[in-house]
N, C-alpha and C positions, 0 to 999 in steps of 0.2 A: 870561578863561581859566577851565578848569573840572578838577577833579581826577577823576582815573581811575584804575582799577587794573587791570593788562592779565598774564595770565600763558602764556607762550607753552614749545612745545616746542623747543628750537634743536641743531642736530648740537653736540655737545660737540666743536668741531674748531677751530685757531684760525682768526680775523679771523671765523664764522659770526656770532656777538654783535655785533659789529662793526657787519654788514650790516642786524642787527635793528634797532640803533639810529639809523643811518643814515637806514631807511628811516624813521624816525619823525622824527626832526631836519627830513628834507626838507620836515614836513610841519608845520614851526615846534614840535612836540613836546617838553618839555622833563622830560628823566628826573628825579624828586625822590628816586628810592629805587629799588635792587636785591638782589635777592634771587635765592641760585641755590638750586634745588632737584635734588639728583642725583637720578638716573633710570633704568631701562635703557634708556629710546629716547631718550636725548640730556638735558641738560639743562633741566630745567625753569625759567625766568626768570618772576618775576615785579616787574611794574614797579609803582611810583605816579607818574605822569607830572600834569603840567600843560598841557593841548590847549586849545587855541583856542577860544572858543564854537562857533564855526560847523562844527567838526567831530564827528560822531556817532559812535556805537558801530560802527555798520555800515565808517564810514571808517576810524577805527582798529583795525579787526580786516583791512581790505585792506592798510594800510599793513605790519601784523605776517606776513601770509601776503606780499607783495610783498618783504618782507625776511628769507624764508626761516622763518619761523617757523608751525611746528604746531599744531595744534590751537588757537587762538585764542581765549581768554576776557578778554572786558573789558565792567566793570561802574563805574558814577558809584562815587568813590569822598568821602568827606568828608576835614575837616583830622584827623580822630580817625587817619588812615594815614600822617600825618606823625611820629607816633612811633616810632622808632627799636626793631627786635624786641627788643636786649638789652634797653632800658629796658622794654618793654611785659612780657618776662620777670618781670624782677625785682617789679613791679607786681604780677603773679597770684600770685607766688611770697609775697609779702608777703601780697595777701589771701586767699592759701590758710593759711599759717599763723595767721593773724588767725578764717578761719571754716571748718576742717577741709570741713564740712560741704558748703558749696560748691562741690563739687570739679566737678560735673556743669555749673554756669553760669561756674566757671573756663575751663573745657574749651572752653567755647560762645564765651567771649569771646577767648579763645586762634583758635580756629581759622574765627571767625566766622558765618558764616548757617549753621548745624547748631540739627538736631533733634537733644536729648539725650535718652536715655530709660533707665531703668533695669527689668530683669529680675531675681527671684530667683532665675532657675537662677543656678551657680556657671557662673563663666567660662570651658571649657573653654581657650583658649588667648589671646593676645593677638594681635589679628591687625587688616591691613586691606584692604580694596580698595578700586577704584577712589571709592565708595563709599558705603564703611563701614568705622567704626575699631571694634575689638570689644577691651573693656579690664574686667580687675578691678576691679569696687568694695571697697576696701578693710575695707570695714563687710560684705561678702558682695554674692552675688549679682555683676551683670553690667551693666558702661554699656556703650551702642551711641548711635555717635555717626552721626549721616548728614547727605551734604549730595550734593546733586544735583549743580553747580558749582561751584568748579573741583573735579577730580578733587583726591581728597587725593594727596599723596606722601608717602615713608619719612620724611621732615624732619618733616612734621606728626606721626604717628605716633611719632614718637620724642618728638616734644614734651611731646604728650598721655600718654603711657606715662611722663615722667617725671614731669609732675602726679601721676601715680596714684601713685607711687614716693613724692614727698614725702608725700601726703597718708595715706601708709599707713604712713612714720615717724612721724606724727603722732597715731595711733594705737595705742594700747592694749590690750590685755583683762587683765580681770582674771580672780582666781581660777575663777568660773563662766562665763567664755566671752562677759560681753555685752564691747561696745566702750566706751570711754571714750578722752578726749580728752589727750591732754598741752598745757599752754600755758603 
């Protein structure tokens, strides 16, 4: 058997989930983890399943389009996905307050294969698309976060925005404006 991570678009309507996972069962597929991400075009699902050896990428992206589901991203995934998000949370949450600083490879291990990169202009707003997350650095200036696949959603973006939130409680200045750290 081999681990995957599969994240599909599904009409938010009921029994449509249903049909996704159906179609993946048929195909001895066994779901390890769900995740829903709202959307405007339906539901965003993202799975961690355990598939067959003998089935590829190519096959479980038919099996996700034969069970109704959109736009279809599935990528090998390891046992590091069998952690559970609150816990993997509370994890970055810990090693942001342990090293302020890191907030850019927080960010990176939060939302996975992204380029992180920071700008000194000032962040005109927070924003994202399909993507790109565009977030304050707490210390000034501008992180930009991009990943080619899967498209980000509101869920990730909110994640990442609230990294930036603690990591800017965490944060200081004193009398002449540099930054300093509280710990």
């Amino acid at each position: 058997m081999a681990l995957w991570r599969i994240r599909a678009t599904v009409d938010d309507r009921p029994g449509f989930l249903s049909v996704l996972t159906a179609s993946l069962a048929l195909r001895a597929v066994n779901i390890l983890s769900v995740q829903v991400h709202a959307s405007e075009g339906g539901a965003v699902d993202e799975f961690l399943v355990d598939a067959p050896d003998a089935l590829s990428e190519g096959d479980l992206r038919a099996a996700v389009v034969k069970g109704r589901g959109r736009d279809p991203w599935v990528r090998p995934a390891d046992a590091h996905g069998l952690v559970d998000l609150p816990t993997q949370l509370i994890n970055l949450t810990a090693r942001l307050v342990r090293a302020p600083d890191d907030l850019p490879s927080v960010i990176g291990a939060l939302l996975g294969e992204v380029l992180v990169t920071w700008r000194p202009e000032p962040c005109p707003a927070s924003s994202f698309t399909e993507g790109l997350i565009t977030l304050p650095d707490p210390d000034g200036g501008t992180l930009e976060v991009r990943r080619l696949d899967p498209r980000f959603t509101s869920a990730e973006f909110t994640r990442a925005y609230a990294l930036v939130e603690l990591a800017a409680t965490l944060s200081v200045r004193a009398g002449n404006g540099s930054p300093s750290r509280v710990r």
